[in-house]
C-alpha positions in Angstrom: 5.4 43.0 -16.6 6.1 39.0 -17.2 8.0 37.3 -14.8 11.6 36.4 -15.7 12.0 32.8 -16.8 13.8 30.5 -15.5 15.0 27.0 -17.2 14.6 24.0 -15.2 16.0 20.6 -15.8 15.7 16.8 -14.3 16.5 13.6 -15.8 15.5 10.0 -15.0 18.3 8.4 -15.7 17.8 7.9 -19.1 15.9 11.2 -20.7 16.4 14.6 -19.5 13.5 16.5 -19.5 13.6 20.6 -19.3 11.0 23.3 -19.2 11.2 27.5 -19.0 8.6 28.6 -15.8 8.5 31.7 -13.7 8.6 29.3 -10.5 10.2 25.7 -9.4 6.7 25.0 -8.4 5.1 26.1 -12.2 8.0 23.5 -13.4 7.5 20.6 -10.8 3.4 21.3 -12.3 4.4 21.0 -15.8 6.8 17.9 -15.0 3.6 16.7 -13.4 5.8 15.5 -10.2 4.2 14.6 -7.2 7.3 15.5 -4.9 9.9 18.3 -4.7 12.3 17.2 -7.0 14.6 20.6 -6.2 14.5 19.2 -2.8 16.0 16.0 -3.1 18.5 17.2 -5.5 16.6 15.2 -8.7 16.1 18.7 -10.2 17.8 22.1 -11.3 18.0 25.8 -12.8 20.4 25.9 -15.9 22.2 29.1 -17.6 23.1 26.3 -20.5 22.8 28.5 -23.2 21.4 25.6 -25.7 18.6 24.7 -23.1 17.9 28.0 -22.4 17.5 29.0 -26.1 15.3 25.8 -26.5 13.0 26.4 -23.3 12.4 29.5 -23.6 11.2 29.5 -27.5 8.4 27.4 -26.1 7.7 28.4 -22.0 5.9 26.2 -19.8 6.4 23.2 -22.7 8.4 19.8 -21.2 11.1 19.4 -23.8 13.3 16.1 -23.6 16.5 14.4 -24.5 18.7 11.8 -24.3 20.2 11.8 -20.9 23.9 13.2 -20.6 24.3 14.1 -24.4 24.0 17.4 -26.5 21.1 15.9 -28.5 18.8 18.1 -30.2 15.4 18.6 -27.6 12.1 17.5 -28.5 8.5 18.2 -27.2 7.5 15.4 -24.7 4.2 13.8 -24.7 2.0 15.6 -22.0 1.8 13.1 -18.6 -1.8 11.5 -19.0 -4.8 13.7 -17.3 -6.2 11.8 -14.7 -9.3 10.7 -14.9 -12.8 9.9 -12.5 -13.5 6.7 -12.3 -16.7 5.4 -14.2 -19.9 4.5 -12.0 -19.4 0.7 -12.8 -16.5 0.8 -11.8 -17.1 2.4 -8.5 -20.0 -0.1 -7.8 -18.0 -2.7 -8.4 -15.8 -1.3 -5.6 -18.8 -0.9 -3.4 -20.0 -4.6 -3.8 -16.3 -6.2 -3.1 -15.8 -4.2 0.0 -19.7 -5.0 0.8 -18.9 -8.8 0.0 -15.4 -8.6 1.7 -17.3 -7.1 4.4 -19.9 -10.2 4.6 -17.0 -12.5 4.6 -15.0 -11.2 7.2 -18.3 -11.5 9.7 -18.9 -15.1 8.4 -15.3 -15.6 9.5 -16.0 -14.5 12.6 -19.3 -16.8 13.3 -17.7 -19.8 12.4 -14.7 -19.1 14.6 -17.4 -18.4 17.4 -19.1 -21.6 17.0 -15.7 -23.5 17.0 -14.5 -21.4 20.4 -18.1 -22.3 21.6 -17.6 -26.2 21.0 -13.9 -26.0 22.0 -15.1 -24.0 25.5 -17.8 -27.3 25.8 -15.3 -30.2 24.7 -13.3 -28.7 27.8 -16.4 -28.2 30.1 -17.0 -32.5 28.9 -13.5 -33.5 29.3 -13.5 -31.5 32.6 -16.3 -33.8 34.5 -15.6 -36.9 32.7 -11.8 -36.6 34.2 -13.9 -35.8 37.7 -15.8 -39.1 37.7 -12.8 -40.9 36.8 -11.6 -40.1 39.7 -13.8 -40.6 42.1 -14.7 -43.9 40.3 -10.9 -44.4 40.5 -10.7 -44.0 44.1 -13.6 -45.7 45.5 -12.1 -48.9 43.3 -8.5 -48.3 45.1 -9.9 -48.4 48.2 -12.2 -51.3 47.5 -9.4 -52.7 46.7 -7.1 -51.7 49.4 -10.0 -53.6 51.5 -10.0 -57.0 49.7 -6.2 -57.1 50.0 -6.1 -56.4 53.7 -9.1 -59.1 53.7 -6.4 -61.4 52.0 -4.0 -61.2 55.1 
């Protein structure tokens, strides 16, 4: 025995699209949405006896109308079948993520070369600040000498 059909309708806003199916699942499928549009309240069951008369001539085929009128329903194009992606272009995936790859570690040496020279600049500022002072101090107190000399 066939399962009882039920008609099924959601709208976008500005086309309402409705389809007979034996399941809200078999009509999310032939809506070819990716989320439970019962659910969320963007989808329902009808007992409009129009749409019902419509959908059912034709089960498990998307039919579609203006939004919000009484317009006659027409057969809507079928969503586009997805598709592999070809081997070029999934090679020319591979070599950016290999090339982004390369970069990203040539990012990384350079900023290890510049933490390298920053860490020696400090290391050099560091001892000629020492000798400074201690070339600073042995002139103060040569010169702490020469004044008391002067008295």
């Amino acid at each position: 025995m066939a399962q009882r059909l039920k008609v099924f309708v959601t709208s976008d806003g500005l086309t309402d699209y409705v389809v007979a199916a034996s399941s809200r699942a078999k009509a999310l499928a032939a809506w070819g949405a990716h989320q439970d549009l019962f659910k969320t309240g963007g989808a329902h069951e009808t007992d409009d006896p129009d749409l019902v008369a419509a959908a059912t001539a034709t089960p498990g085929e998307v039919l579609r109308r203006a939004a919000d009128t009484k317009a006659a329903l027409a057969k809507a194009p079928k969503p586009p079948k997805r598709t592999e992606p070809s081997k070029a272009a999934t090679q020319k995936v591979a070599k950016l993520e290999r090339e982004l790859t390369d970069e990203a570690a040539r990012h990384e040496a350079e900023l290890a070369e510049i933490q390298a020279a920053q860490l020696e600049l400090e290391t050099r500022k560091a001892a000629v600040q020492e000798g400074f002072a201690a070339r600073r101090a042995k002139l103060q107190a040569a010169l702490r000498e020469a004044r008391a000399a002067l008295r």
